[in-house]
N, C-alpha and C positions, 0 to 999 in steps of 0.2 A: 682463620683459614676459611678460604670459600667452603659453598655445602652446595650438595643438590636433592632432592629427597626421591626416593627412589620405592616403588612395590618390590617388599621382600614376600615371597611365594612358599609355600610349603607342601611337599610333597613325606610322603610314608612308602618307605619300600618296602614290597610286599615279598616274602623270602619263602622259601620252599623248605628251606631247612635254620628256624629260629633259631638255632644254636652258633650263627655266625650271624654276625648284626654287617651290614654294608658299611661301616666305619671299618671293620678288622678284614673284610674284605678287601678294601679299601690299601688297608697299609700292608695287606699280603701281595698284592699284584703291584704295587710301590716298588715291594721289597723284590720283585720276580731280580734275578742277576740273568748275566747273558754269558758267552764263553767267557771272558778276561775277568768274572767277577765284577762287574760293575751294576750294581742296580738300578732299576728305573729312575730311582727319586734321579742320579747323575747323569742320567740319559735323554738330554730334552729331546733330541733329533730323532729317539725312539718313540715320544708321547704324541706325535702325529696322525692323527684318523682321518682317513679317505670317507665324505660324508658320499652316500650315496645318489644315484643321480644329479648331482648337482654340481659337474663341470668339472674342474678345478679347484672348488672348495675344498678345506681342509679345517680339524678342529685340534687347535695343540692347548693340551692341558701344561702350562707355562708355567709360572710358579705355582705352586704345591709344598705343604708346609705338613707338618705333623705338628699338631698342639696339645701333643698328649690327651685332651679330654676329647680330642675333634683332629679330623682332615680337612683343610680349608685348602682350597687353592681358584684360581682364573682361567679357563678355557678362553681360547681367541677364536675366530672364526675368521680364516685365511682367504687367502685367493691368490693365486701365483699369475694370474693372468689379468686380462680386465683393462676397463683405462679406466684415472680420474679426470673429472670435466673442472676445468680451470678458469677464470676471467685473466686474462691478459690487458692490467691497467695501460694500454697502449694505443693514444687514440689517431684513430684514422678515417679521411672520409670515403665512403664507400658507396657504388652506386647501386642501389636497391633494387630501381626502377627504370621508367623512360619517363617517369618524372620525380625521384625520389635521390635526391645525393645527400645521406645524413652521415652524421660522426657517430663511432661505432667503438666498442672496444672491442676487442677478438676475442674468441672461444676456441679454447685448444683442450687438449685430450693429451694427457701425461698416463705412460706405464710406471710402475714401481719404480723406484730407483732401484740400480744393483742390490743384487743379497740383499733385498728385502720384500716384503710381501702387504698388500694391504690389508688391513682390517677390516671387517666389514659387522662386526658384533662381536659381543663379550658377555661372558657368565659368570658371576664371580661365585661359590657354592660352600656352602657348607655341613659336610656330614657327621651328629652326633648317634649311636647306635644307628639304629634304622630311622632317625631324621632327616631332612633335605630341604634346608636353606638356602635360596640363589636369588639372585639381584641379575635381569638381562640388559642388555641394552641393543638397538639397533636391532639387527637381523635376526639373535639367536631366540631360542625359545626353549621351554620344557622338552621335547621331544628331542635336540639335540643335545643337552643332558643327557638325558636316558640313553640315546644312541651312543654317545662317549663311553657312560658309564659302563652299558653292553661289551662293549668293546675291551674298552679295559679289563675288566675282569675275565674275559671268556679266550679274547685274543693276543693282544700283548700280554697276559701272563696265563696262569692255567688256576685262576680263584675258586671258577667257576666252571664246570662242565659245560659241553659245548648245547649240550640239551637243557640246563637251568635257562629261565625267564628272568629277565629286569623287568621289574615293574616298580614303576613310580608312581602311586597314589596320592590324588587329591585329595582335599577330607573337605566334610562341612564342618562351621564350627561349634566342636562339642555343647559349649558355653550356648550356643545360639539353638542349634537342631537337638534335643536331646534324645535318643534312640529313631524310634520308625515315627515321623511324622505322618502316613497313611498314607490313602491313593493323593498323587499331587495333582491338585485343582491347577496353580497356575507357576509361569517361571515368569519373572522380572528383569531385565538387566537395564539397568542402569548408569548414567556416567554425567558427566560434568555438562552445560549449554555449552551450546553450538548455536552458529547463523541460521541454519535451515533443518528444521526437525521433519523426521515422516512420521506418522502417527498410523501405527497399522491395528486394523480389527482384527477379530477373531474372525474364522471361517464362518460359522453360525452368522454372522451382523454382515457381511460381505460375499457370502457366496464363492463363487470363482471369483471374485474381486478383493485383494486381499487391502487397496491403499484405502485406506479411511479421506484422510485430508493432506495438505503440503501446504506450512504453513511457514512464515517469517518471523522468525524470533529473536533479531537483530538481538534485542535489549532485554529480553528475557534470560533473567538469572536462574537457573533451578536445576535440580542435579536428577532431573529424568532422561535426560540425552546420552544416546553413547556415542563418542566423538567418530568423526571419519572411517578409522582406521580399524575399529571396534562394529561399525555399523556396516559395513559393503559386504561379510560377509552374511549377514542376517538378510542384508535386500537379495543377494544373492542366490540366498535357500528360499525366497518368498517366490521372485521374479525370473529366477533362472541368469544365466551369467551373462547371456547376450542384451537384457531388457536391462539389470543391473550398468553394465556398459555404458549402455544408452543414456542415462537418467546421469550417470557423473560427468560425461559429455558433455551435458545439457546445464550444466550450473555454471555461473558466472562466478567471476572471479575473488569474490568475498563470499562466497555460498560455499558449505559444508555441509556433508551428507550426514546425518546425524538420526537413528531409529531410536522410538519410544515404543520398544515392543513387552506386549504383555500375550505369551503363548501360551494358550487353552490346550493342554493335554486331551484330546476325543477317545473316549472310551475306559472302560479299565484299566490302568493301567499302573499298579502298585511298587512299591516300593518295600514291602516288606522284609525282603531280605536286602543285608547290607550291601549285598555284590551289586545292586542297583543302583543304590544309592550313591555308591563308588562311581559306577561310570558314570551317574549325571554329574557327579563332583567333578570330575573330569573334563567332560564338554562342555561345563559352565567356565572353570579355570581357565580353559584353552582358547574359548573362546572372546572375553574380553578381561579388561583391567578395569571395568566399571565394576558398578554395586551389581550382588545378586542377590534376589530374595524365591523364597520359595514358600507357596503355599501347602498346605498337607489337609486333608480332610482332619487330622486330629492337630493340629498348627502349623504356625506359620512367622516365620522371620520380616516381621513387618520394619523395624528400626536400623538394625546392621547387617554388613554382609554374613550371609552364608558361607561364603568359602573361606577357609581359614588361610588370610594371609594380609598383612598389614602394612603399613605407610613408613619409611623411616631416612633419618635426614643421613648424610654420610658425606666427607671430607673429600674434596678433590684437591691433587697436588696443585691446583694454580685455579684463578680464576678462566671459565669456558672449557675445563678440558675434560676430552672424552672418558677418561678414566679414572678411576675411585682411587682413593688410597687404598694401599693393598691391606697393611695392619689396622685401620680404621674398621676396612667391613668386616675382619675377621670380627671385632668385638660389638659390634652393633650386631652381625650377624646371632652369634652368641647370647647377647641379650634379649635378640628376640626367642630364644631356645628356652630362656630363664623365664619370664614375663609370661609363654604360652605355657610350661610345666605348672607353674603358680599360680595360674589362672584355671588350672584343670582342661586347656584346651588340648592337651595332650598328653599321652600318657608315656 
């Protein structure tokens, strides 16, 4: 069976009242019934979430399983509008110019077909007590978890008072960070080469000028890049969003924007208490799927990531397809549950 390997992510949700774990919340707001007695698990048309500002999107938590030990199920990320862009294998010649008549295949723009909706991301998730396993793909991210999750519990059923908080916490890894590493000297992020690296200074070595060098890295293998996708928004916070623009504009068509950023915390700036620490877990997680490392006046994670979340291979029904087997990641999911308990990276 084909594989593809995928970032499984971990989050801890942080509860106001320990006495209910988000697993048993979880299969409470499953369980909500509606007049005719039907419960949500047999209500797909009812698992529909309206995402906020965001058009026409929509997030339906699809299948959903109870596994006695665990809640596992798929969120999709909808769209009832939209077009797809198609190649139309169809050749024609076409006149370009007033000196240009080339052969061409057409571009067309297809809506859904009937009673159905397109994809646009997937979250496959898995809740053991207050744990949070999820594998994304494409569009979706931690945040529209959390915003499901919100939802589910507080609105499609009554788990939750309307005034409880969902929070889903990042964590550093136990194994790696161990209690208050001290005021943090420096962050890291890191990811796979790429063709075109930026190599940015500190403020102190640059002044108002934050670019160090731009440099060509064709054939340079090394895992200090964080690829495109990971890197625009760090030029973006350097350069602002109109200069960042500009700079992706300006790359030719084998060029990839790629930062080796190493940012210099200015000033005091401690970590002492856990609530800190939490959020920088949080905007390091959010912010890429590269390595992170973090320096501490009393240590620092120089070899492996910081945030606790790991690499894992997983079955797809056929070779190229968008989506995972459903029972494959519930037990890989799982096993990453087992392998972090055992390793003491969780508690």
């Amino acid at each position: 069976m084909p594989t593809a390997y995928h970032m499984v992510h971990y989050r801890k949700y942080i509860s106001t009242n320990p006495k209910r774990s988000l697993e048993a919340l979880c299969r409470t707001a499953l369980a909500t019934v509606d007049l005719n007695g039907s419960a949500l698990w047999q209500r797909v048309g009812d698992r529909f979430y309206d995402v906020p500002e965001s058009g026409n999107k929509k997030i339906l938590l699809n299948k959903v399983a109870d596994l006695a030990s665990a809640v596992f199920g798929e969120m999709c990320l909808v769209q009832s509008d939209g077009m797809q862009a198609l190649l139309e294998l169809t050749a024609a010649n076409v006149k370009l110019s007033n000196l240009t008549t080339a052969e061409i295949f057409k571009l067309q723009e297809s809506t859904a077909p009937k009673n159905s909706q397109f994809i646009r991301g997937m979250v496959y998730w898995l809740c053991i007590g207050d744990h949070v396993f999820f594998v994304k793909t494409q569009s979706m991210g931690a945040e529209n978890l959390r915003q499901y999750i919100d939802w589910l519990l507080k609105s499609a059923s009554s788990a939750l008072s309307a005034t409880d908080s969902v929070k889903l916490q990042a964590e550093f890894d136990r194994s790696q960070v161990q209690g208050d590493i001290g005021d943090i000297k420096s962050l890291r992020m890191s990811g796979n080469a790429a063709p075109l690296s930026l190599t940015v200074a500190s403020p102190e070595e640059a002044g108002a000028t934050f670019v160090k060098s731009v440099q060509q890295t064709a054939r340079k293998v090394a895992d200090r890049f964080v690829e495109m996708q990971q890197a625009l928004p760090v030029v973006e916070a350097l350069f602002g969003k109109a200069r960042a623009t500009s700079l992706v504009e300006s790359l030719g068509p084998n060029e990839y924007l790629a930062v080796d950023a190493s940012v210099k915390v200015r000033g005091r700036r401690t970590v002492a208490s856990q609530q800190k620490m939490h959020a920088l877990a949080n905007e390091l997680a959010d912010l890429t799927e590269g390595k992170v490392q973090v320096e501490g006046k009393d240590g620092k994670v120089s070899d492996d990531d910081a945030i606790l979340r790991t690499r894992m291979p997983f079955d797809l029904p056929h070779e190229g397809s968008n989506f995972l087997d459903f029972d494959n990641v519930a037990d890989q999911l799982t096993e990453v549950y087992t392998r972090f308990k055992a390793d003491g990276k969780i508690t």
